[in-house]
C-alpha positions as CSV (number, residue, x, y, z in Angstrom):
1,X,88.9,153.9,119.3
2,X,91.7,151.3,119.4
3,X,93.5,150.6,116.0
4,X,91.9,147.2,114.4
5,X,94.6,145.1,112.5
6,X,94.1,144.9,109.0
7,X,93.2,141.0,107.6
8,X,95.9,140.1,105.1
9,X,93.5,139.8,102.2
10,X,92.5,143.6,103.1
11,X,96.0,144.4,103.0
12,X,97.1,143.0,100.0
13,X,94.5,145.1,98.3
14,X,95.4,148.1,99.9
15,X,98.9,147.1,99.2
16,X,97.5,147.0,95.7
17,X,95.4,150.2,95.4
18,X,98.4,152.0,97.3
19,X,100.8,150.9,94.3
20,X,98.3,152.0,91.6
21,X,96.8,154.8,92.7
22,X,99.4,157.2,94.1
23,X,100.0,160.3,91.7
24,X,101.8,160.6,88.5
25,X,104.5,162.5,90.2
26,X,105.2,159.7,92.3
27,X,104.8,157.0,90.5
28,X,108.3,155.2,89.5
29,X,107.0,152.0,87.0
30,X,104.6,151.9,84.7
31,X,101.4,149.6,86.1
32,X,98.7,147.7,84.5
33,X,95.9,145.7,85.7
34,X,94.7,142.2,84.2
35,X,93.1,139.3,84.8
36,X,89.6,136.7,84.1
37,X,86.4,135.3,85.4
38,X,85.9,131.5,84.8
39,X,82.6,130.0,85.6
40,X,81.1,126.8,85.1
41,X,78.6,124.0,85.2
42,X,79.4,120.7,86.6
43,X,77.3,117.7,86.3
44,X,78.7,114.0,87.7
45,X,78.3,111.0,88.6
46,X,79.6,108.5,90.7
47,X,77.6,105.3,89.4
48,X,75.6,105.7,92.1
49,X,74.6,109.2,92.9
50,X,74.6,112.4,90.5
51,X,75.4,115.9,91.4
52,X,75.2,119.2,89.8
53,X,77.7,121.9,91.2
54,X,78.3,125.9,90.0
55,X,82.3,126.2,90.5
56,X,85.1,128.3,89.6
57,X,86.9,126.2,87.4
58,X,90.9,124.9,88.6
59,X,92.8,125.0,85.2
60,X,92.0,128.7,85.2
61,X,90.3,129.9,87.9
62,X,89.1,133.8,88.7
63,X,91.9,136.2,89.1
64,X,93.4,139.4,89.0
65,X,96.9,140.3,88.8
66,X,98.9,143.8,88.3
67,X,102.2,144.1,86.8
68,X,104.4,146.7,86.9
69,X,107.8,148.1,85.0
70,X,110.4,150.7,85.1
71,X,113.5,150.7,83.4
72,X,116.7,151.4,85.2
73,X,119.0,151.8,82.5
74,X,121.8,150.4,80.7
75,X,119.5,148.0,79.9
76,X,117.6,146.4,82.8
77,X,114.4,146.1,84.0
78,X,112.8,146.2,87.1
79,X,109.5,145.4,87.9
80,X,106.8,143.7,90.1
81,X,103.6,140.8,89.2
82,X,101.1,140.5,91.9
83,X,98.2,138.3,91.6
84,X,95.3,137.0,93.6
85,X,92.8,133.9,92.4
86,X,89.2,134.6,93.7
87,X,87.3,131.7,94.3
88,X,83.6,131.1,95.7
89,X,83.7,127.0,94.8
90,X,86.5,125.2,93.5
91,X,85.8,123.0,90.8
92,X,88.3,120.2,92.3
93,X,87.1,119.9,95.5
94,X,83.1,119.4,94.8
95,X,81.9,115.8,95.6
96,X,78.6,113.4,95.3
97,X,77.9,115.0,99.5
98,X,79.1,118.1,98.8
99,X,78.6,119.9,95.7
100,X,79.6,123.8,97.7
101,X,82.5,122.8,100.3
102,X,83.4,126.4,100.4
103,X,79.8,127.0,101.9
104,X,79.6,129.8,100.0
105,X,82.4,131.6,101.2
106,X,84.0,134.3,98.9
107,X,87.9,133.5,99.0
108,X,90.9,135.8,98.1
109,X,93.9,133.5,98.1
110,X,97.6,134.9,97.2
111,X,99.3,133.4,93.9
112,X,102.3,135.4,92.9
113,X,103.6,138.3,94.8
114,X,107.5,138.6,92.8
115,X,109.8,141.1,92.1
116,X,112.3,140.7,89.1
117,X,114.8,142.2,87.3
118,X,115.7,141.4,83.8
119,X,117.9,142.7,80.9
120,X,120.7,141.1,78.8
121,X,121.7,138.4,81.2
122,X,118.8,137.1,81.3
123,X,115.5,137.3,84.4
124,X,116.1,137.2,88.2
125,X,112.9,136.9,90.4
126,X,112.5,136.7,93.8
127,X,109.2,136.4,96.3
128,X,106.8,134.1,95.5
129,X,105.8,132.7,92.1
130,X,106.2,130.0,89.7
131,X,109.0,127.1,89.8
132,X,111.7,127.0,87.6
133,X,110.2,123.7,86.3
134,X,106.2,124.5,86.4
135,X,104.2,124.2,83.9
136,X,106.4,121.9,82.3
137,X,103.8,119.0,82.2
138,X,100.9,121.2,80.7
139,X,102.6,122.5,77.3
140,X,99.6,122.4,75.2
141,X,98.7,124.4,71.7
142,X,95.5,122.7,71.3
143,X,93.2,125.7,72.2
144,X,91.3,123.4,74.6
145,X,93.5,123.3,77.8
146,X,90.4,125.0,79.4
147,X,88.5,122.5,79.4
148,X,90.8,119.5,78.2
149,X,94.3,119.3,79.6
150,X,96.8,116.9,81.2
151,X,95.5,118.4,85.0
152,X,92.4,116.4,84.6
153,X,91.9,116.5,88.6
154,X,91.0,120.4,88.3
155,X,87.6,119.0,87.6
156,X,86.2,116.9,90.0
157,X,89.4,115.7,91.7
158,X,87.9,115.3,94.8
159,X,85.0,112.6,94.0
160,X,85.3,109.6,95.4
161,X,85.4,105.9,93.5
162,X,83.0,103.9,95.0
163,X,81.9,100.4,94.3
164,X,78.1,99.7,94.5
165,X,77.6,102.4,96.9
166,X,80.7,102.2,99.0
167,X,83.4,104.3,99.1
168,X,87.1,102.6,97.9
169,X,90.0,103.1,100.3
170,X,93.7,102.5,99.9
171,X,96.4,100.6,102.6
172,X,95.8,103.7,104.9
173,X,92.3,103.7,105.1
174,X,91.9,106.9,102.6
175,X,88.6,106.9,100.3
176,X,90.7,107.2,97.2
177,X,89.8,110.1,95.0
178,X,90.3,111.3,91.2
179,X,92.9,113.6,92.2
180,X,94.3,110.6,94.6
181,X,94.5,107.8,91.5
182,X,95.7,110.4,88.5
183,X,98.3,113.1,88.4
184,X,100.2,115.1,85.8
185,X,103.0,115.2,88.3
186,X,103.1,118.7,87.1
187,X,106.0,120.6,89.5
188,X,106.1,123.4,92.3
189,X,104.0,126.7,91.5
190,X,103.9,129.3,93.7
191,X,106.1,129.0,96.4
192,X,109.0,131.5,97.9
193,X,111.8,131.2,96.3
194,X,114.6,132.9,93.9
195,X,114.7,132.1,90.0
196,X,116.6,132.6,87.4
197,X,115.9,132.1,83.5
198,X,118.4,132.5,80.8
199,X,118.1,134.9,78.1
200,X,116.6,132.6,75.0
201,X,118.9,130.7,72.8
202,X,117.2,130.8,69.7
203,X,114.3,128.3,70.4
204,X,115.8,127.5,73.7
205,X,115.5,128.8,77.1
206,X,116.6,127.7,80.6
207,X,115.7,128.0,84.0
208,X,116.7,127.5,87.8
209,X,115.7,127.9,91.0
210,X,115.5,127.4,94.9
211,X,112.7,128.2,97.3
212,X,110.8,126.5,100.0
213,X,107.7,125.4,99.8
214,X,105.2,124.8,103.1
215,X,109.2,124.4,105.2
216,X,110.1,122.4,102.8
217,X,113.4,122.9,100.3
218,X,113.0,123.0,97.0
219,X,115.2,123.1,93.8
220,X,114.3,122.9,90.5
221,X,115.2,123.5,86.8
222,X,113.6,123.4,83.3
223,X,114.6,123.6,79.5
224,X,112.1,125.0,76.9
225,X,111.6,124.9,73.7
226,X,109.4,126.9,71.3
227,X,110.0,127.2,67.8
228,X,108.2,128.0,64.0
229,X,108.9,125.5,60.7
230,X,108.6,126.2,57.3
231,X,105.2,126.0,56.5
232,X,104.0,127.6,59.7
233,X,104.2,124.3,61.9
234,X,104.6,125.4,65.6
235,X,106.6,123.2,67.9
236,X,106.1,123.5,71.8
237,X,108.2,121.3,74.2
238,X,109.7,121.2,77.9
239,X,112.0,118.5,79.6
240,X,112.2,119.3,84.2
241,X,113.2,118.3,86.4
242,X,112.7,119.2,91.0
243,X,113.0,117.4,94.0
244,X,111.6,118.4,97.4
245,X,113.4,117.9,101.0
246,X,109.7,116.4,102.5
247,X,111.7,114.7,105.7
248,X,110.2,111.7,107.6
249,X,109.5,108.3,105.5
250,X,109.0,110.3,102.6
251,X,112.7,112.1,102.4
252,X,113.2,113.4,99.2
253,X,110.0,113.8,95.9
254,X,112.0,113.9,93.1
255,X,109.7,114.6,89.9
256,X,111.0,114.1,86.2
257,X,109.3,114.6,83.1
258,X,108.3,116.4,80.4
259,X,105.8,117.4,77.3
260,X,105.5,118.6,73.6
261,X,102.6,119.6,71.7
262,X,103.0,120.4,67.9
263,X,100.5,122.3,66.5
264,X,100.3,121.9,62.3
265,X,99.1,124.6,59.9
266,X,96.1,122.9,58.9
267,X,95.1,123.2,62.8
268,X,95.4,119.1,63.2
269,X,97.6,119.0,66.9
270,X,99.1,116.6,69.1
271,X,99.7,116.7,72.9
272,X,102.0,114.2,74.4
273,X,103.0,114.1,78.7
274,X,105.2,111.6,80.3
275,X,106.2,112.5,84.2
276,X,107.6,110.5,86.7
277,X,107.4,111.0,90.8
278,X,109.0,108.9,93.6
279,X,110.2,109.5,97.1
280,X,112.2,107.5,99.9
281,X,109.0,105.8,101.4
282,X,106.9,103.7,98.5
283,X,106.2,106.6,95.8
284,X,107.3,105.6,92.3
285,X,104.3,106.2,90.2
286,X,104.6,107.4,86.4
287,X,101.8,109.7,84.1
288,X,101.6,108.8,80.2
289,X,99.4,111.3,78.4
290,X,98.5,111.9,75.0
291,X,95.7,114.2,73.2
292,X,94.7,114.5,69.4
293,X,93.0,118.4,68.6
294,X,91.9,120.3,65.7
295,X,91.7,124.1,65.6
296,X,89.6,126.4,62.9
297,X,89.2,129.9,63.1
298,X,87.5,130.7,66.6
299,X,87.1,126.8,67.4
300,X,88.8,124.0,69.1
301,X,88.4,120.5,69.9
302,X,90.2,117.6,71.2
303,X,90.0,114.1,72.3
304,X,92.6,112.9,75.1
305,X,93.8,109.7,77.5
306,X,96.0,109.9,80.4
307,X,96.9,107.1,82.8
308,X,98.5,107.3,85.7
309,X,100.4,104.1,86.7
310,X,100.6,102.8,90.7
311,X,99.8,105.6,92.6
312,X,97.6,104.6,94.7
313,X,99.4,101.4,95.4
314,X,101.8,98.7,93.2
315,X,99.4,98.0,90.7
316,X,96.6,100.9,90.6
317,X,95.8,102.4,87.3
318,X,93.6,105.8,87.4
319,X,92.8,106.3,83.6
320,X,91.0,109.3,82.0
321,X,89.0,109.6,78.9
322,X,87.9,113.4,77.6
323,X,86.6,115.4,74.5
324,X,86.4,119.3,74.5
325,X,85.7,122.1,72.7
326,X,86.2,126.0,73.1
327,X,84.4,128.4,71.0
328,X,86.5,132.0,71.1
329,X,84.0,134.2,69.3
330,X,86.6,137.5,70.6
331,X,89.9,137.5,72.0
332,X,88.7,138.1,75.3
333,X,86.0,135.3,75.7
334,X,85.8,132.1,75.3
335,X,82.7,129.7,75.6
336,X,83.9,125.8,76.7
337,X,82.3,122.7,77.2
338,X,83.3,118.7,77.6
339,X,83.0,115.2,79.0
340,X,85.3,113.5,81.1
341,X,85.1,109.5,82.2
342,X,87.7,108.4,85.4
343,X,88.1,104.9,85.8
344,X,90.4,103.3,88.4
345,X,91.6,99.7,88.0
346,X,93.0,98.0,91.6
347,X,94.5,94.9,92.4
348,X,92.6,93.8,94.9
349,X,89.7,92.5,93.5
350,X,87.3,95.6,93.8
351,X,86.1,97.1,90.6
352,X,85.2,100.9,91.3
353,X,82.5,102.2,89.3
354,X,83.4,104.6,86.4
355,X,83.2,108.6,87.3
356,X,81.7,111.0,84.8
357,X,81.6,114.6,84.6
358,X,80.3,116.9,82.3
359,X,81.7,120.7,81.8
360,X,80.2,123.9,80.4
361,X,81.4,127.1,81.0
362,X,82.9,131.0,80.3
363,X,86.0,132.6,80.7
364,X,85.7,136.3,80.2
365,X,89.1,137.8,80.3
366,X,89.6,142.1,81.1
């Protein structure tokens, strides 16, 4: 019989099962495997139509990683992160026409497949994983970023505006989405490349890198901050910064920006975003967002605004209204639920109806 190729997502899980499960003998690092199902309710509407759709939901969606260590001595590290999101129906792609646009189809898509070293000097990676700079936008000790976050496109970020019945389109003839009007401009994640983060500085860290991302070059860097008051205030910030080689009328996407959230003993928090994006073609759009949350033993809520200024064209304005709540009744679970209204404001004399979606889900961590 002749020798069938193996499909990549096979092998990555052979690739995975051959790394955990050869004998003790042989085994060099010390492995463990992690990882959470998110699943959740959607209900929206566009003003005209209303949909229900069962997704995996985008902030967080399914996965499961392995990670795994071995010391080399004189103080380093060495080790390996592997992870893989599996997804039936992504929450941001659903729309009014088409509430399963994976048809169903079970999907095993590759997030981080790294391999770092790290000891006094600091960490190395290299393979594919996180930017220097990511997550900069989304710092967030609200307990809500499950459900109520800057990345308010993971939900719904594919419906389109429409204006009594008919779908809104930009200069280019594009129906012009939620995802398409509002961004957190958050920067690259999970891309080849080589990284490298200081060791921490007190309450400060820094990181670096270079990759490319879809044959594009990337370079990026990042400055962290996470620190305890008196008191038991807890302070959470990050200032990055990355630009992209994209080529063409585009040239180079440089992103800037940054975040804080500060998180009081009482529980009372505040969230604040600002990113900016602009290329060499007629980019130069700009993200203010803000949230308000209060945190009590196992619960969480939050109210938030974000507006994201001229993306679509000159004068666009794609806002977003939330509230949400998470419920943690054990470490491992949490129960979430919340309301989200997009609006987009053109100048050209259309007036797009208001989107709203409603949330309610589980993610059940192992």
């Amino acid at each position: 019989m002749p020798i069938q190729p193996i499909p990549r997502r096979a092998a990555g899980a052979l690739a995975t099962a051959a790394l955990l499960g050869v004998s003790g003998a042989a085994v060099a690092i010390d492995a463990e495997i992690s990882g959470h199902v998110n699943r959740a309710i959607m209900v929206f509407d566009d003003g005209e139509d209303s949909e229900t759709a069962f997704v995996d939901g985008e902030p967080s969606n399914s996965r499961v990683r392995f990670r795994g260590t071995g010391e080399l001595g004189n103080g380093l590290t060495a080790g390996v992160y592997g992870e893989w999101e599996l997804v039936s129906n992504n929450s941001s792609q659903v729309t009014i026409d088409d509430t399963d646009p994976s048809g169903s189809e079970f999907e095993v898509n590759e997030r981080h497949m790294d391999a770092f070293i790290q000891g006094g000097f600091g960490k190395l990676s290299l393979g594919q994983g996180d930017g220097a700079a990511n997550g900069i936008a989304e710092t967030d000790l609200s307990g809500t970023a499950i459900i109520n976050y800057a990345g308010a496109g993971d939900l719904g970020g594919s419906i389109v505006f429409r204006d009594d019945g008919v779908a809104i389109t930009d200069a280019s003839g594009d129906e012009v989405t939620i995802g398409g009007s509002y961004s957190q401009f958050d920067f690259e994640s999970r891309f080849d490349r080589v990284r490298y983060d200081t060791p921490a500085f007190g309450p400060l860290q820094a990181a670096i890198g270079f990759g490319t991302k879809d044959n594009n070059d990337v370079t990026d860097a990042a400055l962290r901050y996470s620190g305890e008051f008196a008191g038991g205030a807890e302070l959470a910030a990050g200032l990055g910064y990355s630009t992209e080689s994209r080529g063409g009328a585009e040239g180079s996407e440089e992103t800037f920006g940054g975040s804080a959230s500060l998180l009081l003993p009482g529980g009372l928090n505040f969230t604040a975003v600002y990113t900016r994006q602009e290329n060499d073609a007629d980019l130069d759009a700009d993200t203010f967002y803000g949230k308000v949350g209060y945190r009590v033993g196992r619960h969480a809520v939050s109210v938030d605004y974000g507006i994201t200024n001229d993306l679509v064209d000159d004068d666009s304005e794609g806002e977003v209204y939330g509230v949400g709540y998470v419920f943690t009744p054990v470490n491992w679970a949490e129960l979430y639920a919340g309301v989200k209204q997009h609006s987009l404001d053109l100048d050209g004399g259309s007036d797009p109806d208001d989107i709203v979606i409603a949330t309610a889900g589980t993610r059940l961590k192992f």
